[in-house]
C-alpha positions as CSV (number, residue, x, y, z in Angstrom):
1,X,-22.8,16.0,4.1
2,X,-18.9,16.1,3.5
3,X,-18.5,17.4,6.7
4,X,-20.2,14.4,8.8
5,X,-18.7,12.9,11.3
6,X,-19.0,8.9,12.1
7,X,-19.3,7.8,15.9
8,X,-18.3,4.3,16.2
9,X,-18.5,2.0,19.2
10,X,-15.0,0.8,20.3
11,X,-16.4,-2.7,18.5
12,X,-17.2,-0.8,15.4
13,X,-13.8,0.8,15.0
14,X,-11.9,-2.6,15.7
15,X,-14.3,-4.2,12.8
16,X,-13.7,-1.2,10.7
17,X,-9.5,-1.6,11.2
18,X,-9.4,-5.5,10.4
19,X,-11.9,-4.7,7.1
20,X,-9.1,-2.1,6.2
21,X,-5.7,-4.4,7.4
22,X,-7.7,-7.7,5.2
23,X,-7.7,-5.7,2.8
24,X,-4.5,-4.0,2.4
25,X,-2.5,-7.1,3.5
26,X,-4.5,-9.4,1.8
27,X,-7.1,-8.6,-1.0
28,X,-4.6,-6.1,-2.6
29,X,-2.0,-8.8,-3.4
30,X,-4.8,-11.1,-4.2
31,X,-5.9,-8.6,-7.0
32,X,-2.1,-8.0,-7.9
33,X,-2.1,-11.6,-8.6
34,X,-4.8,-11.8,-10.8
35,X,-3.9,-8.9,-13.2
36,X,-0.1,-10.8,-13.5
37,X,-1.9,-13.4,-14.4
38,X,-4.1,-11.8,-16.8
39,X,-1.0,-10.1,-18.4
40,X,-0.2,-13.1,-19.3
41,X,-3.2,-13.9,-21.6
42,X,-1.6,-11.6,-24.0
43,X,-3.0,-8.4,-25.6
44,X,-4.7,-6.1,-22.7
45,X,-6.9,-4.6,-25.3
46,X,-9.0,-7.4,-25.8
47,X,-8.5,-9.0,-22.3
48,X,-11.8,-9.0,-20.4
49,X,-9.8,-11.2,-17.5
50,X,-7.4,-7.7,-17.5
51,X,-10.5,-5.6,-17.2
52,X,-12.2,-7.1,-14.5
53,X,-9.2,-7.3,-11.9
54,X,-8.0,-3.3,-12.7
55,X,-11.8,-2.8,-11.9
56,X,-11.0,-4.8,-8.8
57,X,-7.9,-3.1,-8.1
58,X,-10.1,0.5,-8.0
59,X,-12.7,-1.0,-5.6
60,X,-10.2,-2.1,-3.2
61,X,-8.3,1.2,-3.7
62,X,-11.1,3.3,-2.9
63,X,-12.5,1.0,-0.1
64,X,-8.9,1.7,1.6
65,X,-9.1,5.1,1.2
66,X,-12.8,5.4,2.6
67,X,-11.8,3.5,5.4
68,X,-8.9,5.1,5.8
69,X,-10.5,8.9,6.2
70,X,-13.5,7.2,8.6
């Protein structure tokens, strides 16, 4: 399965290129935004608004990567 490859029509890779640039030039500083933020509602440990943008941070992360080795 690893070793799969992808055909894509010319309008499938240019979709597949502004999914990756939104989202490295604009979701990850979106999601850099919100866990400042949530830094600021003091202890991490406890901070569910913390929680939820790190998980947000790894989605974005790994959607960049996946796009990235299409």
């Amino acid at each position: 399965a690893e070793n799969q490859k992808t055909v894509l029509t010319e309008e499938g890779l240019k979709k597949l290129e502004a999914q990756l640039d939104y989202l490295i030039s604009v979701r990850r500083n979106e999601v850099s935004e919100q866990i400042a933020v949530a830094r600021g509602f003091g202890d991490l440990s406890e901070n569910a608004e913390y929680d939820e943008a790190k998980k947000e941070q790894a989605k974005v992360e790994e959607e960049i990567v996946r796009l990235t080795n299409t």
